[in-house]
KEDOTI-626626 format. One record per residue: x, y, z of N, C-alpha, C in turn. Coordinates in steps of 0.2 Angstrom, whole numbers, plus 5000, padded with zeros to 4 digits. Each point is the difference from the previous one (the first is absolute). Layout:
residues N
XYZXYZXYZ ...
//
This chain:
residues 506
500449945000499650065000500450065000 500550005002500450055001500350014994 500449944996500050024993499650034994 499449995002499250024997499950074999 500250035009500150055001500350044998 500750004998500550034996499950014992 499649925000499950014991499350064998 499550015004499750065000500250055000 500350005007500350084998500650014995 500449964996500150024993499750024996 499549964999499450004994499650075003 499850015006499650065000500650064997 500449995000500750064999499950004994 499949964993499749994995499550054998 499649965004499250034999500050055000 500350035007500050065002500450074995 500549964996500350064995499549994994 499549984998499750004995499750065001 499850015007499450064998500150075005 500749995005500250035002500450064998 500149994992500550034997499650084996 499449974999499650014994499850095005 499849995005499850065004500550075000 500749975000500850035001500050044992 499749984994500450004995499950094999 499550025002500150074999500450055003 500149985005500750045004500649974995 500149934999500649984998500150044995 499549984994500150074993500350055001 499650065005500250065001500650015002 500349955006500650015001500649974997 500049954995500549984996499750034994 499550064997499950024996500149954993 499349945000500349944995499249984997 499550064999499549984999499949954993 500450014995500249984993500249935003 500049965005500149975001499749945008 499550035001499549985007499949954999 499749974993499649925000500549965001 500650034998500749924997500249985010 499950045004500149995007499649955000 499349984998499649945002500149964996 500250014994500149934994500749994998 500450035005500849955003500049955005 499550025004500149965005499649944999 499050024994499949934998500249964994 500550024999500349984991500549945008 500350045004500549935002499649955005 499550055003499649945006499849934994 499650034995499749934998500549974992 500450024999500749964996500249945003 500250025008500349965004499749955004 499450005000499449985005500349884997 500150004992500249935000500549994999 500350045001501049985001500049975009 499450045002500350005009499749925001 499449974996499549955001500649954999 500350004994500549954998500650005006 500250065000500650005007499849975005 499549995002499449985008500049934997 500249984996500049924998500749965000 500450075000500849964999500350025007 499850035002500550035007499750025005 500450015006499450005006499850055001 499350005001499450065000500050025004 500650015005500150055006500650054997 500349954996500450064997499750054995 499749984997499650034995499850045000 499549995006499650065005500550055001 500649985004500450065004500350064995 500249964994500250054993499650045000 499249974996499650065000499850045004 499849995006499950035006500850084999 500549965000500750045000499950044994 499849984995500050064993499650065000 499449975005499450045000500250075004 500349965006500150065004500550054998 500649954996500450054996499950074994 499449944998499550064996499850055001 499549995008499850045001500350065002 500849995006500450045002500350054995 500149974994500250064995499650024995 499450005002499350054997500150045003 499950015009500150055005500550034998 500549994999500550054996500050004994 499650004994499950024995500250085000 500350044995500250055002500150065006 500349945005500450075005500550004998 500449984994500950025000499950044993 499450014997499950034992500449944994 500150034997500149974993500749945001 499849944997500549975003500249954993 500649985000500150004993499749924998 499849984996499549954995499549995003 499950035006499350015004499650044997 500450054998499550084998499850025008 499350054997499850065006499749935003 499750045006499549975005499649964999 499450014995499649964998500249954994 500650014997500149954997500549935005 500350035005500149955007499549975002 499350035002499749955004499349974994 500050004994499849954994500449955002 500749994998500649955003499949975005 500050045007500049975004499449955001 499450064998499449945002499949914994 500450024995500049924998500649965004 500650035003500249965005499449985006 499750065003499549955006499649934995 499650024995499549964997500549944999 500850004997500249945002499949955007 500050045005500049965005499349985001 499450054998499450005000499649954999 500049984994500049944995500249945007 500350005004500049935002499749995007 499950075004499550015005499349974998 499950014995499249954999500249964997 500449964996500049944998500149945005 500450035002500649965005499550005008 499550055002499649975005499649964998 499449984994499949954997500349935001 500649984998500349975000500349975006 500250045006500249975004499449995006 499450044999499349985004499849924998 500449974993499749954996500649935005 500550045003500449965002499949965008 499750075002499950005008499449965001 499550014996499449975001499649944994 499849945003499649964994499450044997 499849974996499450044994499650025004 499649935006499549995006500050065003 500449995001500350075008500150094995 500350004996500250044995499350065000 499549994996499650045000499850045004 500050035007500050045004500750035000 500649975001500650044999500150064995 499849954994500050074993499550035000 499249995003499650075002500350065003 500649985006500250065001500650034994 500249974996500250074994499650044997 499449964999499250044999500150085003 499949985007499950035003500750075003 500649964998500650055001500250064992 499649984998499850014992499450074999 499749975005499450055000500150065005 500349975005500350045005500450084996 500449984996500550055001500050054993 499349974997499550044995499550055003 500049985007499950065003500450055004 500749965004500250055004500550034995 500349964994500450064995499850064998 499650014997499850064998499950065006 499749975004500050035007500550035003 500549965000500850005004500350054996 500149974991500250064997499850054998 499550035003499850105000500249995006 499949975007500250045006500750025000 500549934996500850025003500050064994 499849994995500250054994499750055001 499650035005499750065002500250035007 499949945004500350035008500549975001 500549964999500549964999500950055001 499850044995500650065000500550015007 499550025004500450015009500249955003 499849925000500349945000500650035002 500549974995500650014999500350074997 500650025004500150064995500550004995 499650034994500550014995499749964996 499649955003499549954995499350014996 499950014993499650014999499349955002 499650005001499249964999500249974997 499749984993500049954996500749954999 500750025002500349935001500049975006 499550035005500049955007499449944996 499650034993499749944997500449925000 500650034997500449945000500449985004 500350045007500149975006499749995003 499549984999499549965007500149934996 500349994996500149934998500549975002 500350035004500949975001499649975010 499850045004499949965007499849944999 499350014996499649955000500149954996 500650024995500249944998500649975002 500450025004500449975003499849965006 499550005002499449965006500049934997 499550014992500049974997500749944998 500550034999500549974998500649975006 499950025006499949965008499849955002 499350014997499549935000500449934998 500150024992499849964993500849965002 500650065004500549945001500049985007 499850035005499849955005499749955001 499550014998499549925001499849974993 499950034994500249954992500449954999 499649934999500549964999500250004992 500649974998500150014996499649994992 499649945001499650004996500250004993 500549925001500349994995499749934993 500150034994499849964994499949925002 499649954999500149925002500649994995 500050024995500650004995500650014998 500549964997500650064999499950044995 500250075001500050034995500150004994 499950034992500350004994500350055000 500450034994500350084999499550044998 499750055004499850044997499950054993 499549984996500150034993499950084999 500850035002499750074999499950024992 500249984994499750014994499150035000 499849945004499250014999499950035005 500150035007499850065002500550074998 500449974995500050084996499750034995 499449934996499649994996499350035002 500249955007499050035004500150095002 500450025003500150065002500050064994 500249984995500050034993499550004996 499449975004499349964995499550045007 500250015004499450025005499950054999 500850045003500050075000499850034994 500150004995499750064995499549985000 499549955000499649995000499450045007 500249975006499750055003500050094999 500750014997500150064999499650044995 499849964995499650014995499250025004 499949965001499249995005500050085005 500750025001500150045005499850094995 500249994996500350074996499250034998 500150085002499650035000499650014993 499449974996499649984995500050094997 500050055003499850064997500750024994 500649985003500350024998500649944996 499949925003500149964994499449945000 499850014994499149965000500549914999 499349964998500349944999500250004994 500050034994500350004995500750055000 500350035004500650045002500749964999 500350024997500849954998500149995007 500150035006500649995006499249945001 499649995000499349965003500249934998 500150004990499949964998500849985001 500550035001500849975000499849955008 499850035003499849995007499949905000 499450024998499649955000500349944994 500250024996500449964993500649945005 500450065003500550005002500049935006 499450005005499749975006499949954997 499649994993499749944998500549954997 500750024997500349994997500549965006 500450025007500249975004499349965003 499750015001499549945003499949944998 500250004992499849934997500749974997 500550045005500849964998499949985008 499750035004499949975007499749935000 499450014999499649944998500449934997 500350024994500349954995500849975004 500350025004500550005004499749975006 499649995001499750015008499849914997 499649984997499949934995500549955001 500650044997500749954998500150015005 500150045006500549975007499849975005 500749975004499549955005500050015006 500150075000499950065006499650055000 499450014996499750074998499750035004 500150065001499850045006499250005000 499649994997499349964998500049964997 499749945006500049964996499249974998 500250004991499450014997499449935000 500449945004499549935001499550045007 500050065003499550015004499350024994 500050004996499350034995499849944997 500249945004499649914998499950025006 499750055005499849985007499250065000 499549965000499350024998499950065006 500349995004499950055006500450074999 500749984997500350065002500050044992 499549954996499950044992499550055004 499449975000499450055003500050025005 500150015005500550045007500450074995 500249964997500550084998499850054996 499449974996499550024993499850055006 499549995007499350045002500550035003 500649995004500550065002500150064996 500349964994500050054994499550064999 499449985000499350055000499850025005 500049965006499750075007500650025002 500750004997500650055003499850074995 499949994993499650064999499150035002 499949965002499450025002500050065008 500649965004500150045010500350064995 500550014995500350065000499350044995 499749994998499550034996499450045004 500349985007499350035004500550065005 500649975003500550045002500350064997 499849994992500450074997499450055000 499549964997499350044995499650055007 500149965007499550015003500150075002 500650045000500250065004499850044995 500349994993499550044995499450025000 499749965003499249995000500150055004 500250025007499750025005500250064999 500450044996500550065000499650024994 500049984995499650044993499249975000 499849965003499150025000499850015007 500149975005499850035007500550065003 500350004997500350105002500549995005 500149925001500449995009500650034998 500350025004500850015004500649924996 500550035000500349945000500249975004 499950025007500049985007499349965001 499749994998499350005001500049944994 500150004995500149954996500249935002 500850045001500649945004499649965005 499750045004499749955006499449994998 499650004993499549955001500349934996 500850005001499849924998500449965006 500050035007499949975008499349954998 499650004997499649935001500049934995 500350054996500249934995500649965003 500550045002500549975002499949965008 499550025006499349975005500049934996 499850024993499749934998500449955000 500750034996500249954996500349955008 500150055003500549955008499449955002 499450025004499449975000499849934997 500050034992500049924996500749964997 500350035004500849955000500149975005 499750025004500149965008499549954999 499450015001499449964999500149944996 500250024994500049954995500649955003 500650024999500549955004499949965008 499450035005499849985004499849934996 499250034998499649954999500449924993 500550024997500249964996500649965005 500250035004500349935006499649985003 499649995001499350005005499549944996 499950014997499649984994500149954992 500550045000500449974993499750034994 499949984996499450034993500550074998 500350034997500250055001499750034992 499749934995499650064994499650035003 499649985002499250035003500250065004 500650015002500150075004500250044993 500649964996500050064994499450034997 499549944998499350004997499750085002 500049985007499350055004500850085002 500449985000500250094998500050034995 499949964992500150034996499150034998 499949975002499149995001500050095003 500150005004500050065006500450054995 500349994999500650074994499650014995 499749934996499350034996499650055001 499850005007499550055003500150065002 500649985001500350075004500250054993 500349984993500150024997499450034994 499749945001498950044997500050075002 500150005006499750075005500550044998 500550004999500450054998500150024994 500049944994499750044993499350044998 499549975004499450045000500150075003 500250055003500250025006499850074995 499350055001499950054998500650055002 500050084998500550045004499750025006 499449995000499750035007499849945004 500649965003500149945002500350045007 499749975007500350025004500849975003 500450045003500749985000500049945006 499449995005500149945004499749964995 499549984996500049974996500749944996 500350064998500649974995500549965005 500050035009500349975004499849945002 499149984999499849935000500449954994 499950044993500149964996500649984998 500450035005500849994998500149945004 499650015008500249955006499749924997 499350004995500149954997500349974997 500450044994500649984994500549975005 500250025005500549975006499949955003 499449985002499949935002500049944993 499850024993500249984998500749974996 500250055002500750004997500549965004 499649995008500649995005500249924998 499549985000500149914998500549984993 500150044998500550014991500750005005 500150045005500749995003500649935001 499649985004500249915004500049974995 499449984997499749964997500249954994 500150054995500149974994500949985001 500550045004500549965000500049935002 499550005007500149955003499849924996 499550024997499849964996500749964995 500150074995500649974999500749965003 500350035008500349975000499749925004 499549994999499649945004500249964992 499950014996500049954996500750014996 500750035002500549994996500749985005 500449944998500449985003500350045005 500549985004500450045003500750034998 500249974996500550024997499650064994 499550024998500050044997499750065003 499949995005499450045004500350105000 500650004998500150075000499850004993 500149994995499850054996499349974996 499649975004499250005000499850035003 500350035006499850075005500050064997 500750034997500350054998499549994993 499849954995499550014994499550035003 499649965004499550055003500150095002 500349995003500250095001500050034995 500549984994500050044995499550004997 499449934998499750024996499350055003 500150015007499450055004500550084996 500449985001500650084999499850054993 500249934995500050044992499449984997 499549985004499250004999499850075002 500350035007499750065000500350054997 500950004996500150044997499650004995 499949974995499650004993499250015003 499749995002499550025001499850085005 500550005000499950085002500350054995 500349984994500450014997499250034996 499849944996499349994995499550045004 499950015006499550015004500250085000 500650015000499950074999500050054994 500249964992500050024995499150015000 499549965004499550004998499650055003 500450025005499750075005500050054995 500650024998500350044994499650004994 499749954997499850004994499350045002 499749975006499350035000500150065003 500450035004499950075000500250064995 500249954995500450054995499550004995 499349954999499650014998499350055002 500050015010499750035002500150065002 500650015000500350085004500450034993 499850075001500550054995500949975001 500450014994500749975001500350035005 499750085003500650015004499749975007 499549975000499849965007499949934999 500449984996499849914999500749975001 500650035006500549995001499849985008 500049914998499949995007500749995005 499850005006500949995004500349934995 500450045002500749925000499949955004 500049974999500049945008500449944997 500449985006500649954998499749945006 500349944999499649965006500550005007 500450035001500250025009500050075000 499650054994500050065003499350034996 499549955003499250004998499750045005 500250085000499650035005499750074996 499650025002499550044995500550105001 500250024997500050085002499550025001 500350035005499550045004499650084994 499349985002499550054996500150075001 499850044996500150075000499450035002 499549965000499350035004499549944995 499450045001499449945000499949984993 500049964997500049964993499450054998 500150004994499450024995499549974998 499549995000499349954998500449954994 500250064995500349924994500549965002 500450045004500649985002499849925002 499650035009499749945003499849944996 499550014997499449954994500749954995 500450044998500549974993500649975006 500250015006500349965003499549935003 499350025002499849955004499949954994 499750004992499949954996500849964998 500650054999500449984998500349935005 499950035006500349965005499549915003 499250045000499549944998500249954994 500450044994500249954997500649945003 500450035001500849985002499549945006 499650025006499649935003499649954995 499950024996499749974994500449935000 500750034997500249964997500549975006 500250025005500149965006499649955002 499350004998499649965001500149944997 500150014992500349944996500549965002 500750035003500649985001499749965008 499550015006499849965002499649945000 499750014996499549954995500349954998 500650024994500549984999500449935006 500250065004500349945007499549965004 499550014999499549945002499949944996 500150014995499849954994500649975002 500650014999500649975001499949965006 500050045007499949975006499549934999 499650024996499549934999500649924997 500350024998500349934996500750005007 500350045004500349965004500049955004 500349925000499749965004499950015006 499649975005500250025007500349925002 500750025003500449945004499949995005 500249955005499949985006500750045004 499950065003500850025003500349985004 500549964999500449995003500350015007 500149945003500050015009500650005001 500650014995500650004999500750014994 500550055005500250024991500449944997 500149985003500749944998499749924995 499350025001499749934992499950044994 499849974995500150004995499350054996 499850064997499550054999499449964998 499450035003499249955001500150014992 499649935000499649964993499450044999 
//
């Protein structure tokens, strides 16, 4: 338990820089003066977190996943400590200015990033059989849900009244040291009481070929999905080199990855009916959680008139939700067993919750939209624990990291791309509804999805062409649900396993 303990509070140190960053960005700009460059701080750090996400899964299969853990943990913190000093010594040589240091620095954190959620997966899969297991991974649910609300929170306090802390330190880099205590706690834990949690096997040589293949196939790729559509569309040479570029290492991954007899994925897990379809409805409710956490704050800032303060804190109940049905669901699946019938009825539940939220007139009241959020979160909570658990219930032991780390990424670059499409589609209909010089909707990147703050009360068209455009984007979030339903219907349900050391249920 104690190792358990430690493995959260990494993973919340994770969690916690996804949304804790996103509040700081506006002081960061004005003080590194780097606004021509504000999105690439969110999309350095996600181009490394999910690159890396199965190189770590493969590593957790060859070596001991105490070590593993302690790097990433190590890298993070390194990360994080030289974001906080992102331009206090000025212009530094192949660093460039300030904000071109903490772009850098922040895909050093996301290195380490990347293995805080992989690698607690994986080693909760070590600590506990499948039986016992579902209640354990409820609480990443719920360490998940946790620090999607105290982030944003934390970062306007330190970034606003933070300043007098420390002298001589601005606000917004105590964002990033407040990663270094709690993660040294964390990293006390993990070598004190972590057993080593070593491979059954002897190792093979590591194929770095094909993690320089997969790393060179991700990144433009997510990068691609990242780039801001007003200024390069999907037909834009850097879009199309981008993507060209991604597709073209991916399929010398692939083809490398066949003939070796060490592949850093290995590709006999997709003869396994569970972890094909498992990974399919991950893939579509990972775009679906981010399609409600980016769109919802626009809704409340350009049709109900709120605050970005007031925004931010109406998704406190979705994030209520999501811990709520993360705990429950992994209670009652140790408790009970059956663990489709809990996927079944939370996707059921995100149905409903997300009905209520495409219907949603603009004269919809703001606790309203707090009910309808608190529902999408109880549904969403059971999508946490669940579908990995399933998979590694039914995948050897010896492959069990990078049947973890698939599932992670594929919840990851399901919500990249669908929030990607999800926003070309915001854009299309407002650019059909609003004069051109009002049909420029915010930017939104996925770890810095927070709405600007409004300049007074939306205008009747305003309001009206925001609330349809956005009822659409639920629209079709609904499909991406629907979608993962149908999916979830063909995964088998296995008998979980009352131990990790047999052979994965039939």
């Amino acid at each position: 338990m104690l190792t358990f303990g430690g493995i959260l509070l990494a993973m919340f140190l994770g969690a916690l820089d996804q949304t804790i960053v996103s509040t700081a960005l506006p002081r960061i700009v004005a003080d590194l003066h780097g606004l021509d460059r504000f999105t690439w701080v969110a999309t350095a750090y996600l181009v490394a977190s999910t690159a890396l996400v199965p190189i770590y899964g493969k590593l957790a299969d060859m070596y001991s996943r105490r070590t593993i853990e302690v790097v990433a943990v190590s890298v993070f913190l390194l990360g994080s400590g030289l974001c906080g000093l992102a331009g206090k010594f000025g212009t530094l040589p192949l660093l460039g200015d300030g904000m071109t240091q903490l772009i850098v620095f922040r895909a050093v954190q996301g290195l380490g990033g990347a293995g805080l959620f992989a690698m607690a997966f994986i080693i909760i899969a070590n600590l506990f059989p499948p039986a016992e297991r579902g209640r354990y991974q409820g609480y990443t649910g719920a360490v998940f849900g946790t620090s999607s609300v105290l982030g944003p929170l934390l970062g306007g306090f330190l970034t606003d009244r933070g300043g007098g802390l420390i002298p001589g330190v601005e606000g917004w880099r105590l964002v990033f040291y407040v990663n270094l205590p709690l993660g040294l706690v964390a990293l006390w834990f993990i070598l004190k009481y972590m057993p080593p949690l070593r491979p059954r096997t002897a190792p093979k040589s590591f194929d770095f070929v094909s993690a320089l293949l997969l790393v060179s196939g991700l990144g433009p790729l997510v990068a691609a999905l990242q780039l801001n559509r007003a200024q390069y569309g999907w037909t834009a040479p850097l879009t199309l080199g981008l993507l060209g570029g991604a597709l073209g290492a991916l399929a010398l991954f692939v083809g490398r990855s066949l003939r070796h007899e060490n592949p850093i994925l290995n590709f006999s897990l997709f003869k396994n009916k569970v972890f094909r379809t498992a990974n399919a409805a991950l893939f579509l409710l990972g775009g679906a959680f981010l399609g409600v956490i980016i769109f919802e704050p626009l809704f409340m800032v350009n049709v109900l008139g709120e605050s970005a303060t007031r925004a931010g804190v109406s998704l406190i109940p979705l994030s209520l939700g999501v811990v709520t049905g993360s705990l429950l669901a992994g209670q009652m699946v140790s408790r009970y067993g059956h663990y489709k019938r809990w996927m079944l009825a939370g996707i059921s539940l995100l149905l409903v919750g997300l009905s209520l939220l495409a219907t949603m007139p603009p004269t919809v009241q703001y606790y309203q939209v707090l009910i309808y959020l608190a529902v999408c979160g109880l549904g969403l909570g059971p999508t946490m624990p669940l579908y990995t658990l399933a998979v590694q219930n039914a995948t050897a032991p010896q492959l069990m990291g990078q049947a973890t780390s698939a599932s992670q990424f594929s919840r990851q670059i399901g919500g990249a791309l669908a929030a990607s499409a999800l926003g070309a589609v915001l854009s299309l209909t407002l650019a059909h509804a609003l004069p051109a010089q009002a049909a420029r909707a915010p930017r939104q990147t996925i770890a810095a999805a927070r709405p600007v703050a409004a300049t007074g009360a939306p205008s009747p068209a305003v309001r009206n062409a925001f609330a349809k455009a956005i009822g659409r984007v639920y629209l079709l979030n609904i499909f991406l649900v629907v979608g993962g339903l149908i999916t979830t219907l063909f995964i088998p349900e296995l008998p979980l396993r009352k131990s990790n050391d047999g052979p994965p249920a039939e």
